[in-house]
Every structure is written in structure tokens, then in C-alpha cells.
C-alpha positions in Angstrom: -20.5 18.5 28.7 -23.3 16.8 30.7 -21.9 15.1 33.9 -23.5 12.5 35.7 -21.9 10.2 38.1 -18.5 10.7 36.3 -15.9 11.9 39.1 -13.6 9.1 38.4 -13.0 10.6 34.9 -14.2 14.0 34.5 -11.3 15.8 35.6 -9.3 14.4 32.6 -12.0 15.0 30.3 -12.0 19.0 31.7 -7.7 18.8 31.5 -8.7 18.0 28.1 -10.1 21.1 26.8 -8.6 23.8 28.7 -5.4 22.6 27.1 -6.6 22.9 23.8 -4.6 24.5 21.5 -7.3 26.8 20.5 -7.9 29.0 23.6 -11.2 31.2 22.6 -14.0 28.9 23.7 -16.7 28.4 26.3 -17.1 25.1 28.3 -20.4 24.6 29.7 -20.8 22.0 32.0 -24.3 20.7 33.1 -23.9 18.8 36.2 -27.0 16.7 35.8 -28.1 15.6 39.4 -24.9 13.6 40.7 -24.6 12.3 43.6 -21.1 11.0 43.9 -18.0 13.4 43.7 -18.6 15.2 40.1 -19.7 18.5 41.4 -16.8 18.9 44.0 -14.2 18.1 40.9 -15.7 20.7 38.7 -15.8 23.2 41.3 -12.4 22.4 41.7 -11.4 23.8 38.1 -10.7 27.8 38.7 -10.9 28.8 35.0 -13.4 32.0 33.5 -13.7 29.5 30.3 -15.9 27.8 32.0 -19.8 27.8 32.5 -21.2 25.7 35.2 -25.0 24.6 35.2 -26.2 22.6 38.7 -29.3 20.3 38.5 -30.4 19.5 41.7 -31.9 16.1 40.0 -30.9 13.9 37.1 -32.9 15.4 33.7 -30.9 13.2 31.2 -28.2 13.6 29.0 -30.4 14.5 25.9 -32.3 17.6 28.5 -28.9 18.2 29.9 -27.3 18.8 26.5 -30.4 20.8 24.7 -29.9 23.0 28.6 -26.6 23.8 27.2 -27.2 24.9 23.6 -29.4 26.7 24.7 -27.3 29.1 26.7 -24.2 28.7 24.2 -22.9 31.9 22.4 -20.1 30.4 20.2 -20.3 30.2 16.5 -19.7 26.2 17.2 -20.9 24.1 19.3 -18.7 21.2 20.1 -20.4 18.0 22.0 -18.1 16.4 25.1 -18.6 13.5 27.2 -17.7 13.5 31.1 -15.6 10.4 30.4 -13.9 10.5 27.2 -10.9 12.9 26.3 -10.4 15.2 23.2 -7.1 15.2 21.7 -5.1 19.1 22.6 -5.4 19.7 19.3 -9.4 18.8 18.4 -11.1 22.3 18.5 -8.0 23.8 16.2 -8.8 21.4 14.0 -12.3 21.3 13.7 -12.3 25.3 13.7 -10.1 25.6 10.5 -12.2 22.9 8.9 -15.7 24.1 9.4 -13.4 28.1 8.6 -12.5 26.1 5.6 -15.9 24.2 5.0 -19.0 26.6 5.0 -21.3 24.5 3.4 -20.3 22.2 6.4 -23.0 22.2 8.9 -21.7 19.3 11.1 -18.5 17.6 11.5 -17.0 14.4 13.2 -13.6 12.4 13.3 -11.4 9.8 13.8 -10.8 8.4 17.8 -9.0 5.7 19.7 -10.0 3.5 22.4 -8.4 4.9 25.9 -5.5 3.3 26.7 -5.7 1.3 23.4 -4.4 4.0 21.4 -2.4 1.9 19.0 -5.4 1.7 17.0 -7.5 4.6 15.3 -10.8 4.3 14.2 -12.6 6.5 11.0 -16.0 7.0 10.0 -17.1 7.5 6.4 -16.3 11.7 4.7 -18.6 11.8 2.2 -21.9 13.1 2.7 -24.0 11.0 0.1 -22.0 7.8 1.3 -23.3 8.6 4.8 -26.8 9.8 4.7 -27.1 5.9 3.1 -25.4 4.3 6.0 -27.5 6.2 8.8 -30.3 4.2 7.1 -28.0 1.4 9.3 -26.1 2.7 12.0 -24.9 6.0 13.2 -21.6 6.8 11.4 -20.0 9.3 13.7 -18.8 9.4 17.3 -20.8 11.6 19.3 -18.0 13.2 21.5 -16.2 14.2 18.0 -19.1 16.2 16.7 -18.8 20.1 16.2 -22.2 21.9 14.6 -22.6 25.5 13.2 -24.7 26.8 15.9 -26.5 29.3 13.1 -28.1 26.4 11.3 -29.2 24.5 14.5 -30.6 28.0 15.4 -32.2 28.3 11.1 -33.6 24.8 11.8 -34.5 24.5 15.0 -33.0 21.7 15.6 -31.9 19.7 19.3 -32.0 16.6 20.6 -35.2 14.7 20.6 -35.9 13.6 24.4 -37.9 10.7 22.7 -35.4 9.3 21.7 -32.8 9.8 25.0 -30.4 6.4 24.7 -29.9 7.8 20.6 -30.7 11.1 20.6 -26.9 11.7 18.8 -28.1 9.3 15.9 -31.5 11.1 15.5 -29.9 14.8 15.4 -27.5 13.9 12.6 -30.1 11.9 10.6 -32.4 14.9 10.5 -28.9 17.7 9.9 -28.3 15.5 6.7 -31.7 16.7 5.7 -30.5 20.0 6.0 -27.0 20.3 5.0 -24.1 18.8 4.2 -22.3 16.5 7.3 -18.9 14.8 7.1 -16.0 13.4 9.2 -12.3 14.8 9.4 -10.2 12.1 8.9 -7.8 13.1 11.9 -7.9 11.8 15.8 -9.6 13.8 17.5 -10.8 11.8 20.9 -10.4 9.2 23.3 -13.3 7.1 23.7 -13.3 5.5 27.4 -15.0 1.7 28.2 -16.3 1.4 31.4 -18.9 -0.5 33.2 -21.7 2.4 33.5 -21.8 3.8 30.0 -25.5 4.5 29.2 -24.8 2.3 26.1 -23.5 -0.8 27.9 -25.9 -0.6 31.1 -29.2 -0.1 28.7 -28.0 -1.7 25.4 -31.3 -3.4 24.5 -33.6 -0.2 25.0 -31.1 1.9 23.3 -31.2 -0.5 20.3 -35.0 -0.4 20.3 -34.4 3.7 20.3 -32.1 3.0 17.0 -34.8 0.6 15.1 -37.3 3.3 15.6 -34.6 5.7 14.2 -34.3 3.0 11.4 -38.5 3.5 11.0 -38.4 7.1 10.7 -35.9 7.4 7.9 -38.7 4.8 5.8 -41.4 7.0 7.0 -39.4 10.4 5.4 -38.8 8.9 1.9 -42.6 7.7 1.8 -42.8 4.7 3.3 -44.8 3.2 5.7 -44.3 -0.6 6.1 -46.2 -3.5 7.1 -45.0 -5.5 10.4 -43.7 -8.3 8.0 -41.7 -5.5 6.0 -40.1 -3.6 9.3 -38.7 -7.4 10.2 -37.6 -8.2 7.2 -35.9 -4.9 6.7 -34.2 -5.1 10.3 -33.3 -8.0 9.7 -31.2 -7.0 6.3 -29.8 -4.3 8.8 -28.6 -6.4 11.9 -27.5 -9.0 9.8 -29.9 -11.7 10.8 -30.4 -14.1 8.5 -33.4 -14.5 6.3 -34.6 -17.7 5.2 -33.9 -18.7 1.3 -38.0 -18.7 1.2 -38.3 -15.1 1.8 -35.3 -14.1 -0.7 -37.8 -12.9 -3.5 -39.7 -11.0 -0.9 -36.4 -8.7 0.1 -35.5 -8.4 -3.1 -39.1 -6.7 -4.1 -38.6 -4.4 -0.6 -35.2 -3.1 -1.9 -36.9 -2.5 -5.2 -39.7 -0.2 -3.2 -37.3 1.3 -1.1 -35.6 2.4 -4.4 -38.8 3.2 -6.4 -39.8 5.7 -3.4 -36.0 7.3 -3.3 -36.7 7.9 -7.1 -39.8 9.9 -6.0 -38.8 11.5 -2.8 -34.4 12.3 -4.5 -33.5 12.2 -0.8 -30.5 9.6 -1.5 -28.1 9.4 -4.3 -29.5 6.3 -6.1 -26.9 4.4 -7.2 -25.3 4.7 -3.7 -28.6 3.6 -2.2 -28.3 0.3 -4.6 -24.8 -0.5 -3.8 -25.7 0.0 -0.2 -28.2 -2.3 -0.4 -26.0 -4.7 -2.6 -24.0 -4.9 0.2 -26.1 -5.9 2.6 -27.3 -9.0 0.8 -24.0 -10.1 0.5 -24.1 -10.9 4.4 -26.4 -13.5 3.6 -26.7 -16.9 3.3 -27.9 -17.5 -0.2 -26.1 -15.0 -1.5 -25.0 -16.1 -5.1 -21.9 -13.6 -6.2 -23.9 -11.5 -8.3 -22.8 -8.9 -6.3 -19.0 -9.3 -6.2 -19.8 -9.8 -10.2 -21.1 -6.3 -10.7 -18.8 -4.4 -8.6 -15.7 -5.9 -10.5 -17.7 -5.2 -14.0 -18.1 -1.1 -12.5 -14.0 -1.4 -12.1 -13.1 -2.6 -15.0 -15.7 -0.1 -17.0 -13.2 2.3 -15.8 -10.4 0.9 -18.3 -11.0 3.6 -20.7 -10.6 6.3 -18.2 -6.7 6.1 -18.1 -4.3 8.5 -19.0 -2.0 7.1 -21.6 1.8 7.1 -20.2 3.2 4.5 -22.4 6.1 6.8 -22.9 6.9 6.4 -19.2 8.1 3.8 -16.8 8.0 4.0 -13.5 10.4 3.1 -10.8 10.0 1.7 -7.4 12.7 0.5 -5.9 12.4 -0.2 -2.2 13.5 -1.9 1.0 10.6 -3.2 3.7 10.5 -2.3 7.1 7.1 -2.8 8.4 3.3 -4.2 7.5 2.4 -0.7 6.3 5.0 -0.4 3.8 3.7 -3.8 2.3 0.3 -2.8 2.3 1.4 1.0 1.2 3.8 -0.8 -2.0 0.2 -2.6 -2.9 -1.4 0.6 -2.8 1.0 2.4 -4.9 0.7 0.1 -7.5 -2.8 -0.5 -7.9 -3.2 3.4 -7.8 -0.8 3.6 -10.8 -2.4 1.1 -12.8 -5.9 3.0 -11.7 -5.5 6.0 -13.3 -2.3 5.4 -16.1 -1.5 3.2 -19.3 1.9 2.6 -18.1 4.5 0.3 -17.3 6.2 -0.4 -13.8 9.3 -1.9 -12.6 9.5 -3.1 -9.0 12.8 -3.8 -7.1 13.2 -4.8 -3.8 16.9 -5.1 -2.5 17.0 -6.5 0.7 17.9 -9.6 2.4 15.0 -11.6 2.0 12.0 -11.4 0.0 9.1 -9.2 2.1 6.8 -8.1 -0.7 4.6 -10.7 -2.9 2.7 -8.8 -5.9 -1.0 -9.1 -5.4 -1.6 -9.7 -9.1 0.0 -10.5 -12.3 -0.2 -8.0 -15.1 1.8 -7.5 -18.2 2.4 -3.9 -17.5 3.8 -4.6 -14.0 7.6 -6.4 -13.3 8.9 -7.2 -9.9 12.6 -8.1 -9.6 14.6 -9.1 -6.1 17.5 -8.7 -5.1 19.2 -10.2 -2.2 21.2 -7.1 -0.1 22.7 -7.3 2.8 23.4 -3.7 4.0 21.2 -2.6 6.2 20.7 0.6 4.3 18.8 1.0 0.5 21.0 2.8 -1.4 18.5 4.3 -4.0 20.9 5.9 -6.3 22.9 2.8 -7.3 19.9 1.0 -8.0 17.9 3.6 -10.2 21.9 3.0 -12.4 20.7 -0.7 -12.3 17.6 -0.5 -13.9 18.7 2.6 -16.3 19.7 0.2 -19.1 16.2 -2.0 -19.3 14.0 1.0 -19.8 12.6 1.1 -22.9 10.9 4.7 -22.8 11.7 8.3 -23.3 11.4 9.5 -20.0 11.0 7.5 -16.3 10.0 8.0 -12.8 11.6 7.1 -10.0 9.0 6.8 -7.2 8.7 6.3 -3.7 6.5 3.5 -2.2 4.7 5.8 0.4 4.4 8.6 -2.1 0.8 9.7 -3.7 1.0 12.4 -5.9 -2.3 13.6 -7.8 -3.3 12.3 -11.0 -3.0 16.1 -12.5 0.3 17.0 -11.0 1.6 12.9 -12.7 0.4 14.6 -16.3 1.5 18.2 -16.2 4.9 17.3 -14.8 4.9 14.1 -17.8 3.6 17.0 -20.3 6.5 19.5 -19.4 9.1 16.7 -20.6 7.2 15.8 -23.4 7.4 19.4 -24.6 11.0 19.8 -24.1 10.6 22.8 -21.5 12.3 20.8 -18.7 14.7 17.5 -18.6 14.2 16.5 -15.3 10.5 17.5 -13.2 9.3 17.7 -9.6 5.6 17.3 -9.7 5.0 19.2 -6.7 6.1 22.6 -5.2 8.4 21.2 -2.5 5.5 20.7 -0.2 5.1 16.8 1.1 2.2 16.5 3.3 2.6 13.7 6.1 -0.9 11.8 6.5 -1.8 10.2 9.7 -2.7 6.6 10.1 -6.5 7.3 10.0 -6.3 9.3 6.2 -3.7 6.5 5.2 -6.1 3.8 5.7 -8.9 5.7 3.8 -6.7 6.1 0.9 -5.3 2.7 0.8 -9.2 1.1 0.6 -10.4 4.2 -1.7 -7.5 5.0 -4.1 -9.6 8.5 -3.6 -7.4 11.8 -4.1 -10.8 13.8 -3.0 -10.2 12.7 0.3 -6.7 13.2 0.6 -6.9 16.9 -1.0 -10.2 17.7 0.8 -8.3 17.5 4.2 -5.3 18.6 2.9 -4.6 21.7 5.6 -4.8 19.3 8.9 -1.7 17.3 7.4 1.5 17.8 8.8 4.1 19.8 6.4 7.2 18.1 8.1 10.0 18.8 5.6 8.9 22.5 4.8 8.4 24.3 1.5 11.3 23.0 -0.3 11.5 19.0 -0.4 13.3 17.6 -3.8 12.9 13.8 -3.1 10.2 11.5 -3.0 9.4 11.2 -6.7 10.8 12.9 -10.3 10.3 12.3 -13.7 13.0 12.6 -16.1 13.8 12.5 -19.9 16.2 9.3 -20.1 18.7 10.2 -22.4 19.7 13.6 -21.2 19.3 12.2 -17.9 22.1 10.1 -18.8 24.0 12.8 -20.5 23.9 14.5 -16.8 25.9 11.5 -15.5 23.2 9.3 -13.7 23.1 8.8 -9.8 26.2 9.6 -8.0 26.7 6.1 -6.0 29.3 7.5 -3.7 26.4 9.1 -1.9 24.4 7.2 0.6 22.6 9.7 2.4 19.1 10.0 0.6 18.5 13.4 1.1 21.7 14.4 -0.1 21.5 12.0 -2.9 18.5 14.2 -3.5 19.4 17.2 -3.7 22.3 16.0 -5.6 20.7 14.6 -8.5 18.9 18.4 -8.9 22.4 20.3 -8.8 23.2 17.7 -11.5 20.6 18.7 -13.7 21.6 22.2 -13.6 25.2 21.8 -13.7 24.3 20.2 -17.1 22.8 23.7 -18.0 19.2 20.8 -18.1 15.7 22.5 -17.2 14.3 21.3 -13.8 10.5 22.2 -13.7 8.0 22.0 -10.9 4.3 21.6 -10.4 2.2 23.3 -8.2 0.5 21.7 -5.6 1.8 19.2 -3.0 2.6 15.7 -2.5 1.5 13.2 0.1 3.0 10.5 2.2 1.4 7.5 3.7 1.6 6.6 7.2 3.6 4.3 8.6 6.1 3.8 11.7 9.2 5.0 9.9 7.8 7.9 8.1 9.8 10.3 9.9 12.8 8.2 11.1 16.1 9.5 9.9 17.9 6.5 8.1 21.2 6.4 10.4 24.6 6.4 8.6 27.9 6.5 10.2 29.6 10.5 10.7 32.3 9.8 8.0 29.9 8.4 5.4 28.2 11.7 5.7 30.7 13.6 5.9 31.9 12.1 2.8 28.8 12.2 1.3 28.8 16.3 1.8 31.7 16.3 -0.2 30.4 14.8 -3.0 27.8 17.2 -3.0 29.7 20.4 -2.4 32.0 19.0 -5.8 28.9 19.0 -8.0 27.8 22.4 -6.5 31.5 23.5 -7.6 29.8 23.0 -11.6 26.9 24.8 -11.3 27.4 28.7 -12.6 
């Protein structure tokens, strides 16, 4: 942690990681020549943790943070800035992902604005998408990063004082060369906007420092371009507009920027084209063609689906906030990704909140107008029982993702007749935060979701029963349907499974877990009155009473 002129904030930013979760560390401090208060706030902290370095002048953040590697003995090394502050859980999570990860030679993650912290911000996970988009801007947040201090050591790699106001963005460009990079989609800082930031007090040097950044990424793949070239191309990067005129020259610069990638097999090539798709959609004579080819990719993808045109699927739902709109959406276009299927919406509620993005044949919406305040599941699944026209059906939660493999084992053990009703996961549910949620809902990706899997939070335990089944229709409805004298959910739940097997039916499971979307009422316990639930309980204990 280099500190210059910081006294205002540095405490906080120390407070920060002695409280970490993760107690076994080393924080070195590099007091880099101030001259207001830092060094008597520092010396104020009485902890062995940490390491304190004194420069008697001001060397620079890039010679201040090289000083500090170079003394470090951890198996990580974790960057910090004097005026930001980690979350009390960031070096736990890092740790167990890099633990997790050892391909992984650098890592960032998510962050909020200080005192702003409604919002989250997330940089790009996958390493090929990002090596392409450090050819434009630098894709992490510096006080986020954590390196594996043996490959810095392999490499010989530290921050290049040539390039002090962007030596973060230099470093990673030249890890990706090494090894793999990404971003943990979790919050892991609070970045901190103040009047003397380097990167507000010296924005137009620093931005030179990023072009020449830019240059040097050209130079690696073989290319060395003319003065008319380097404009043009900056241009494309900063969004500038070109002139119509020049629109054939940028086109035949992409094309050598792509034949030199073919030589040099630095960057994934069809990434590199999209990437550079993209940026000619942010200008003016920009015809569509790109829009065109992206929505020709998707629908190439049709013949990828999994048939499941023995299966309907249920949502049935009541609104209660922007997320579980957008999350509804999501669902939905996730399910008519990946499956050949048909779907049944239902909202129940007292107006209309949710508007189908799309018309397809596969996909019916139905609303209902109710007035209770809370949705009572069960008697609706009994609604939509009867207009099912397949063998088996799932009923489905609208902030529930559950991997495309668990949806076709669990489908696959009804189709065999080894089970009549199916869980397609093992009881886990893992609760995503807002930053993973976002990702998903623009992606669709389950790589993401399963690749972070372990820094989700496991809120209901091991042995969760709701969120989503599958079941075989007509001995469903041998079984008695839902109960509608429950109202409680989670009772209702765990209900319909002592059903099942008081009906002497097979309930199966699949192994791996489930995943929940953000949003504010994830974990909000849907209040009933005392004597509904003690009324529900009842209800439950009599079907317990059939099961031997």
C-alpha cells in the first residue's frame, strides 16, 4: 500500500485489512515522502501484521509499489490503495479462488463507488474476452488485483516506471502474455472519488501513458503503424468519429490487424473480429451489418437444443421489484436457449407488472388479477394442471437457474420410470450476488456461474426441496396435486415431497446445485399470520401421518 498525502483516508483503508477475515497476511506500507499527517496515522496502528517502509522523498507509486514486492514473502501479493477500502471479506475470497484456480496467475473483481454502494460494478471473467479488450482499456480495478508472487518472480515482472500514471494497465497486459488472468465476480472494494487522485489531477498525461500502452500491444503482434494508422486506430478506440471518406481505410486496418493475429495466435480470432465489430458500430456510418451477423451467430445455434417437447414448464409468479422483471426475462430466454420446449407463464397479482419481450409459439403468458398480498403457488400449479398437454412438467421458480445437465438428467430419470417426481439438484441453492446476477442475465453463461461457484452463499443449507421439480403428470395427479390449504411456501414444499412418498412414488435427485438470482427479496421471509402457520403445520404433520 503506497501512501502519499492520504491521511484523510488511510486509516480506513488500514481498518480495512486488519479486519479481514483472513488473518495470515503481511501489510506493507510504503509511506512515499508525505508531508501531511500519513505517517503519524500509520505509526498509530500497533499491529506485528504490519511492515512499514519510510521514504524520506516522494519516488512514485509505480517505485513505491515495485519497493514493496520486492521485500514481500507471501505466496500472494494483493495491491491496496491509501484511499480506497477492501471489503472484510476480499483476501478470503481471493485466497480460495487463486487455492481453487492454479492456472490463475492474476485476479480482480467486482467494487462499488464509496458511499455509493447501491451500485456494483464487474469487469469481464474470461481470459480470451479480456486480453481483446486491454487492446482498449484496462479491464480490472487496480486495488482488486491479487497476483501469484512465483510467476511475477518466473517472469520477472513489476511495474514499468515508464509508464508511472498506467503502470496497473501495462503489468496486466504483459501477465496475459504469460498466463491466464480473470475477475471474481464478487465485491471486493470500495473505490473512493476525491479531488487529488493521480487519475483526476493528471488525466491527460495518464491517457497519453494508456495510448502508448495501446502502441505496444500493435508492436507485440507485429505491427508497427504509420502516423495515419496510430490515429485512425485511436480513434476506433476513443470513439471519435472517423469521417465516411476514411471508412474503407479502417476497414483494410482491422483486416491487418487480423492478418498479423493469424501469424503471431496471440488473440482468439473470432473474439478479436467481434471486438472489432463492435467498435464500428459506434460509428457514424455504421450500416447494421453488424447487428445482422450477431443475430445470424444466435440463431445458428437453433440446432443446439435439447428436445423437451415432452415437458412443459411452469412459472407462475408474483412481482415485487425491477430485478424480478428483468430476472422473469432471463429465465425465459435461458429456457428457450438451450431446450425445444413449451412454457406457460402466470402472473397472479393485482395488476399486470410483467410484459413478454417477444412472441413465440412455444411461450404462453396468462394474468390473473389477485388481490392477496401473498402468491399462493400451490393452488395455482392445480390451475394450470388441466391445460398441460405433456407427460411430465416443471414447476419453476423465476430467480431459479439450474444447469442445462442437471434440466436433462433429472427429465431423463422420469422418462425412464425410476422416479415420478425429481429435484434436479442435491438440496444445495447457491445465492448469487448482484454483480454474478448481472453477468448471467446479459450472458445466459452457466461457465460463469459454476466457475465461481464456491464464493456463493449457501443460505438454506444442504437440504432445500423448493425452487424447481419435475414431475410425471399423471401420477402426479394420482398423489393428489398441491395441498391448497397450505400457504406457507416452504412448507408447501416440503409437503408436496412427503406426498410423493406417501404415494409409495420415487423422488430422485441430481447432483450438483442450484442457483438464485439476485434481487432485494431473495432472502425475505414471505410473512403470514401465526394461525395460518400454525394451521399450515398441521396439514403437513397429516400427510407425514401416511408416509411408512
Amino acid at each position: 500500500m503506497p501512501v502519499y498525502n492520504t491521511g484523510k483516508f488511510v486509516a480506513e483503508a488500514i481498518h480495512s485489512i486488519l479486519l479481514q477475515t483472513l488473518n495470515d497476511f503481511e501489510l506493507i506500507i510504503v509511506n512515499d515522502g508525505s508531508t501531511d499527517n500519513s505517517l503519524e496515522v500509520i505509526r498509530s496502528f500497533k499491529d506485528r501484521r504490519i511492515k512499514l517502509i519510510h521514504n524520506g522523498t516522494n519516488a512514485g507509486n509505480c517505485s513505491a509499489r515495485n519497493k514493496g514486492h520486492a521485500i514481500a514473502t507471501g505466496k500472494y501479493l494483493c495491491a491496496m490503495d491509501s484511499d480506497d477500502v477492501s471489503t472484510l471479506n476480499r483476501l478470503e475470497r481471493q485466497f480460495l479462488f487463486m487455492e481453487d484456480n492454479p492456472e490463475v496467475g492474476l485476479s480482480g473483481g467486482g467494487f462499488r463507488i464509496y458511499e455509493r454502494e447501491e451500485d456494483i460494478f464487474f469487469m469481464e471473467t474470461d481470459y480470451q474476452d479480456i486480453k481483446v479488450m486491454l487492446l482498449r482499456s484496462f479491464c480490472f480495478r487496480h486495488s482488486a488485483l491479487i497476483f501469484r508472487h512465483s510467476l511475477l518472480k518466473k517472469y520477472n515482472l513489476r511495474y514499468n516506471e515508464r509508464y508511472k500514471l498506467a503502470q496497473d494497465y501495462d503489468l496486466v497486459v504483459i501477465c496475459a502474455r504469460y498466463f491466464p488472468i480473470t475477475n471474481i465476480p464478487v465485491d471486493l472494494y470500495h473505490y473512493r472519488i476525491h479531488d487529488n487522485q493521480i487519475s483526476w489531477k493528471y488525466r491527460a498525461a495518464q491517457m497519453s501513458a494508456v495510448d502508448e500502452i495501446r502502441l505496444e500491444q500493435l508492436k507485440f503482434i507485429g505491427i508497427i503503424p504509420k502516423d495515419d494508422e496510430l490515429k485512425l486506430h485511436l480513434n476506433l478506440l476513443n470513439k471519435i468519429p472517423i469521417e465516411f471518406k476514411e471508412n474503407g481505410i479502417i476497414h483494410k486496418w482491422i483486416d491487418k490487424i487480423l492478418s498479423a493475429n493469424k501469424l503471431k495466435n496471440y488473440y482468439h480470432p473470432e473474439k478479436l473480429k467481434l471486438f472489432f465489430d463492435a467498435l464500428m458500430t459506434e460509428q457514424p456510418f455504421h450500416n447494421g451489418k453488424v447487428k445482422k451477423y450477431l443475430l445470424f451467430k444466435e440463431v445458428s445455434k437453433e440446432e443446439m437444443k435439447a428436445d423437451l417437447g415432452d415437458v412443459t414448464f411452469l412459472l407462475i409468479f408474483k412481482i415485487d421489484s425491477n430485478e424480478q422483471i428483468d430476472n422473469t426475462a432471463t429465465i425465459v430466454r435461458f429456457l428457450t436457449k438451450h431446450f425445444n420446449t413449451t412454457i406457460k407463464i402466470l402472473e397472479a397479482d393485482e395488476f399486470q407488472q410483467y410484459f413478454p419481450e417477444f412472441e413465440l409459439a412455444e411461450v404462453t403468458y396468462e394474468f390473473i388479477k389477485e388481490i392477496s398480498g401473498v402468491l399462493q403457488k400451490n393452488k395455482w400449479i392445480n390451475y394450470l394442471l388441466p391445460a398441460i398437454k405433456t407427460p411430465f412438467f416443471s414447476v419453476w421458480d423465476i430467480d431459479t437457474i439450474v444447469p442445462e445437465g442437471q434440466v436433462l438428467e433429472g427429465i431423463e430419470k422420469l422418462r425412464s420410470g425410476n422416479s415420478v417426481m425429481n429435484l434436479p439438484y442435491d438440496g444445495r441453492i447457491c445465492y448469487c450476488d448482484k454483480l454474478m446476477s448481472n453477468i448471467f442475465r446479459q450472458t445466459l453463461s452457466m461457465a460463469q456461474i459454476q466457475k465461481f461457484k464456491s464464493a456463493f452463499e449457501l443460505f438454506e443449507g444442504w437440504n432445500s426441496c423448493g425452487a424447481v421439480f419435475f414431475a410425471d403428470k399423471k401420477r402426479y395427479l394420482e398423489a393428489g396435486v398441491e395441498n391448497e390449504k397450505i400457504f406457507n411456501r416452504k412448507i408447501a414444499d416440503e409437503d408436496r415431497v412427503k406426498r410423493m412418498e406417501g404415494s409409495v412414488f420415487l423422488i430422485s435427485r441430481v447432483n450438483g446445485p442450484i442457483y438464485k438470482l439476485w434481487h432485494p427479496g431473495m432472502k425475505r421471509r414471505i410473512m403470514i399470520s401465526t394461525e395460518t402457520e400454525i394451521n399450515d403445520r398441521k396439514e403437513f404433520l397429516k400427510t407425514c401421518s401416511t408416509v411408512h
